[in-house]
N, C-alpha and C positions, 0 to 999 in steps of 0.2 A: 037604586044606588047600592053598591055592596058593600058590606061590612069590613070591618079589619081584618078579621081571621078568613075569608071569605078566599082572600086575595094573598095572602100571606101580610098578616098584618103583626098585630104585636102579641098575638097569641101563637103564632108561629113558631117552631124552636127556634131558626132563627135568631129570634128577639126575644129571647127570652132571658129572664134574668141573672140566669145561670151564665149567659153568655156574655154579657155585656161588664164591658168596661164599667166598674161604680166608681172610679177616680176623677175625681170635678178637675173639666180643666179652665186653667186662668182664663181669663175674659181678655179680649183681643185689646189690646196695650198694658196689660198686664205685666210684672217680669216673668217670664220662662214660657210665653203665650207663643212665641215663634218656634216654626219646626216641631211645636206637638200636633201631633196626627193621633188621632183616634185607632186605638185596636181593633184591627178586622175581628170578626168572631170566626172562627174555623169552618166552613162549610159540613154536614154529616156525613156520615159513610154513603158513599154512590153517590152523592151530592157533584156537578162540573168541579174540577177543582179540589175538591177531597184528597187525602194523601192515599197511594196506593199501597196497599198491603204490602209487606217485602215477600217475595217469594223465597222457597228453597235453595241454596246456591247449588250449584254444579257442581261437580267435583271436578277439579281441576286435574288435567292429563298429565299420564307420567312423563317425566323427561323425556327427549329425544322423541317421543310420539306424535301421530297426526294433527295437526290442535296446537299443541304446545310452541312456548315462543320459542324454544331452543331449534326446534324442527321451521319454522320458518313465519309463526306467527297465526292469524287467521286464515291465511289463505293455502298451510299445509306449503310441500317443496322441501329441498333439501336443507342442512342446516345452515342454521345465521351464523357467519363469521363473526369471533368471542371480538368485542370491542380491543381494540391496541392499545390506548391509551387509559388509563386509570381516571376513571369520573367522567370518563364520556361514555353516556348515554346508546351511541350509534357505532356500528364498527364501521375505519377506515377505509378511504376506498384503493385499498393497496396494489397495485399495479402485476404484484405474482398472484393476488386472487380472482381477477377479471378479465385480464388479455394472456394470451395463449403465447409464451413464446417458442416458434417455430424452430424447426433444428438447424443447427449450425451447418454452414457450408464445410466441406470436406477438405481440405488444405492437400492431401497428400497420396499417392496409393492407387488402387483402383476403385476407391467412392468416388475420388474426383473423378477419376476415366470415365464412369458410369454418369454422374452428376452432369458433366461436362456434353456426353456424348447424348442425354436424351434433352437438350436443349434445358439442362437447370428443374427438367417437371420432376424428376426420380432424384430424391436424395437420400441417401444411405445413411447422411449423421456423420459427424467426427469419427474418427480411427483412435483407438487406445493413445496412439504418439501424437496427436495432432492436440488431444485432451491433455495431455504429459507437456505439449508444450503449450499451449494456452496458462497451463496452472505454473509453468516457470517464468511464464513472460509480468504475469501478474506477481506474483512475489518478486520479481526485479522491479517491477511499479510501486515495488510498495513507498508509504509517506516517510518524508526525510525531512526534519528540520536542521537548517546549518547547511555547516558543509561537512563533508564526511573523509578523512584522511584513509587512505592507503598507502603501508609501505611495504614495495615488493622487497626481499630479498633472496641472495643466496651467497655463499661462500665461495662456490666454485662455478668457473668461467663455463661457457657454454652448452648449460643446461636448458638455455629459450628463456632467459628473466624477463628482457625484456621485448622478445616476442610476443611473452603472456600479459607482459602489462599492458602492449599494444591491442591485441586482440579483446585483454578484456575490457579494459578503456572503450575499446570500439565496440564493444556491447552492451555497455552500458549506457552509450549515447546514442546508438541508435534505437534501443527500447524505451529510454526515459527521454522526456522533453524538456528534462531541464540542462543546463551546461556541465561537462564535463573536459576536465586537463590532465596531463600526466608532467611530470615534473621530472628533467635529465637530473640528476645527484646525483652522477656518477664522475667520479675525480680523474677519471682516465678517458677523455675525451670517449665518453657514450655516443651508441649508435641510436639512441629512441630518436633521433630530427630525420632516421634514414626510412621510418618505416613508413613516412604518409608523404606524400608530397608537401616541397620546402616552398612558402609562399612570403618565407623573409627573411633575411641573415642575421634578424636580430636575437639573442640571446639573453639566459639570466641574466648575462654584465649590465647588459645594458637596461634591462627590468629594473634591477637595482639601482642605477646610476638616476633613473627617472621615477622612484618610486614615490616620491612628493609629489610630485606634476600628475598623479594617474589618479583620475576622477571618477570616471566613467566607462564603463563595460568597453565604450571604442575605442579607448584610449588604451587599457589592455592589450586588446583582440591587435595591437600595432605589433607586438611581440609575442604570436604566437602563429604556429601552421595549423591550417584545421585538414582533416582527412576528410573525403568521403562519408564517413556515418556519423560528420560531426564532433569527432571528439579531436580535439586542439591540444600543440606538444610545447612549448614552450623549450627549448635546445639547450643544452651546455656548451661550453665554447671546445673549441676543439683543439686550442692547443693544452697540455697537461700542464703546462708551465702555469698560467694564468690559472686554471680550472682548479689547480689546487688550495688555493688561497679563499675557495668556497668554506668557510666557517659554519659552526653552528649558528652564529648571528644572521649570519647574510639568508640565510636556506629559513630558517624565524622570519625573518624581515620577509623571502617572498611569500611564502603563505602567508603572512597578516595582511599583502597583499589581493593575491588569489581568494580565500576565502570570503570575500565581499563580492566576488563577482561568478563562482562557482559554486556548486553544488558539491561533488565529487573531484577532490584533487590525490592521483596516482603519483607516485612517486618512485622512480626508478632508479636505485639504490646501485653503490658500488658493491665489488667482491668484495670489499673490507669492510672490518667492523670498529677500527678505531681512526678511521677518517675522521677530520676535523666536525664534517657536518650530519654524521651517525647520532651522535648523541641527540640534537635537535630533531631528527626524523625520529627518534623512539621515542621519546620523552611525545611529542603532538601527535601519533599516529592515532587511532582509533583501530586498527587493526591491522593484523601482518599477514602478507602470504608470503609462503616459505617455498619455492620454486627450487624443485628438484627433478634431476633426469630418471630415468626408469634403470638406469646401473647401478652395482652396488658402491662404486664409487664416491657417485652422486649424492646417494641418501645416506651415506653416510657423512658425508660434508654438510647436508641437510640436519642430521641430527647432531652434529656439534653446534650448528649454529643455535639447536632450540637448547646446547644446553649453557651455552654462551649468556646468553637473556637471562636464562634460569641463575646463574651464576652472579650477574649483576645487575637483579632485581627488579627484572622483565618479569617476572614469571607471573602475571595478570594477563600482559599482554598477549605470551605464551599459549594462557590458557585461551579465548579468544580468537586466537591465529587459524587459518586456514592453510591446509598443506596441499599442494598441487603434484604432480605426481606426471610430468611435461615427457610423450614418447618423441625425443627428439630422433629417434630412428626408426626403420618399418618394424623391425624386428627388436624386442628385449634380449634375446637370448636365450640362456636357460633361469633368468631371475623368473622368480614367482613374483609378480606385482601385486598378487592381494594380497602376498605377507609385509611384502613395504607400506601397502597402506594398510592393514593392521596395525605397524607397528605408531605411525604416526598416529594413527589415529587416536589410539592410549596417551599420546600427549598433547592436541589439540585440539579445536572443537569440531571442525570436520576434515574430511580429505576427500578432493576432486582429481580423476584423471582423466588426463586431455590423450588422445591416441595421437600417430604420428599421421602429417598431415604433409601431402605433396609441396601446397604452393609457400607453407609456412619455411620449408626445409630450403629454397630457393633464396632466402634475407631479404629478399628486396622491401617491396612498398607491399603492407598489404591492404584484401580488399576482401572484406568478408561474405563479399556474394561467391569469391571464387574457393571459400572453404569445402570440404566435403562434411555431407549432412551427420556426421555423428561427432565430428571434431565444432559443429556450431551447436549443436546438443551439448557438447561439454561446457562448452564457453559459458550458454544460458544457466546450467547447471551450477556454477563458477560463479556467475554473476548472481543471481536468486542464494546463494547459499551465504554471500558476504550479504546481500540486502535484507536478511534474515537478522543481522545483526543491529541494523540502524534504527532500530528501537530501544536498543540497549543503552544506558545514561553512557556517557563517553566515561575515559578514565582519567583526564585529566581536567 
């Protein structure tokens, strides 16, 4: 039979007394007798179980190297996208760092010709202009809280006032998807009910007479025409006699109607500026366009009227206003039109010119698929240049 040391007995370092726990523990019903466990003795060096030596550390790879995390971790590759988010651990899986987006179809020119004619496999990519109008259709998108006031003016008769507020109204509804109205204010039986198709005889009068009763978007839409791109005219009456007696109250009253059920409401103003219901369109506007012809006539009735404002304590709104610059003929003559819009320009926050346009010069109804393409260039230009503004706090 073999001894203690023989086997690893208590001569063993093991059991040796260097190793051993010498604290008596309680006797089993003792207090503090539960959950003591005796202290293992540490096993020796090379012993199963033993602690391993620490070895040397590695030097850790420089940035952006093969190895390192920034370069892609252990398994080497290109680099790791930096986290998005502050405290998170992992980067996002962001949609412009992993899907490939492919190029745009060609809208115009001979990319389409090309794009079109190899059955869609060849595409060229957008055209300068196609990218020029992509970046004006998006700035006409842009976020609008409210609704946003326009009032067109001009001083002098048949410069296109309210051709331009037709047109631009109709561009505004047909790139945004929300609702858009243009408002007759004009005291001399206006022609804005003539430019879209008439779908009711009802008038401001009668907007007003029922302005208790109108609850609801349909109950509206009963007194107004909508055109083709969507955007709805709401008429003046036609005789001057009744039309006159449009106050600044009454023109108040429809916009606090309007406003609840529109986004953008256009307002197409008289030649006059001391009409009863002028003072109510400037005092609410959010902004003006000043519609003038390319004569010098024109801009200069144009520039009385900005100095008009200026005079009786517009001059906010002044600053703000956008000035249109309308070729109601093929030909200017011998006027320089970039010195006209120079010279507005020094007084307001931009200036758009619209060229002369075939089917616009005809009055009837218009339809802006039958504009020509630099005259609907202008338009979008026109429209993106006022929706430029609709981030700015209102001023009243």
């Amino acid at each position: 039979m073999t001894g203690p040391n023989e086997r690893g007995g208590q001569d063993h370092p093991l059991y040796s007394e260097a190793s051993t726990d010498s604290t008596p523990y309680p006797a089993q019903g003792e207090p503090g007798w539960q959950g003591r466990q005796p202290a293992r003795p540490a096993p020796p060096q090379g012993w199963p179980g033993a602690a391993v030596p620490p070895s040397q550390p590695h030097p850790a790879p420089p940035p952006g190297s093969p190895g390192s995390p920034s370069y892609g971790g252990q398994y080497g590759g290109p680099p790791l996208p930096q986290p998005q988010h502050p405290g998170h651990p992992y980067p996002g899986l962001d949609s412009g760092n992993y899907v490939r987006t492919p190029k745009r179809e060609p809208k115009s020119g001979w990319r389409k010709a090309v794009y079109l004619a190899t059955g869609k496999l060849v595409n060229p990519g957008e055209s300068p202009a196609d990218r020029q109008r992509r970046d004006l259709v998006q700035r006409v998108n842009q976020p609008l809280r409210g609704c946003y006031r326009i009032a067109m003016l001009s001083l002098k008769g048949g410069v296109g006032k309210t051709t331009t507020t037709t047109t631009l109204g109709s561009t505004f509804a047909s790139l945004r998807g929300d609702r858009v109205i243009a408002v007759d204010a004009n005291p001399d039986a206006g022609t804005l009910s003539q430019k879209i198709p008439i779908e009711t005889a009802a008038t401001v009068r009668h907007l007003l007479r029922d302005a208790d009763r109108i609850t609801r978007y349909s109950d509206v839409r009963a007194y107004t025409s909508q055109g083709p791109s969507r955007l709805e005219i709401l008429a003046s009456d036609t005789d001057p006699a009744v039309s006159e007696a449009f106050s600044e109250y009454d023109y108040l009253r429809v916009v606090s109607v309007l406003e609840r059920f529109y986004n953008i409401v256009l307002t197409d103003c008289g030649t006059g500026l001391m009409h009863s219901a002028m003072k109510g369109v400037l005092d609410s506007a959010d902004t003006l366009v000043l519609v003038s012809s390319g004569s010098l006539d024109g801009a200069r009735s144009a520039s009385a009227t900005l100095d008009w404002l200026d005079a009786h304590g517009y001059g906010d709104v002044v600053a703000r206003s956008v000035a249109v610059i309308n070729s109601v003929r093929p030909r200017a003559g011998s006027v320089d039109l970039d010195k006209l819009a120079a010279h507005f320009a020094a007084r307001v926050r931009a200036v758009v010119r619209i060229p002369f346009d075939p089917h616009l010069e005809e009055g009837a109804e218009i339809d802006l698929d039958r504009l020509a393409g630099p005259t609907r260039q202008a338009l979008r230009e026109l429209a993106a240049t006022i929706a430029d503004g609709f981030a700015t706090p209102p001023l009243r």
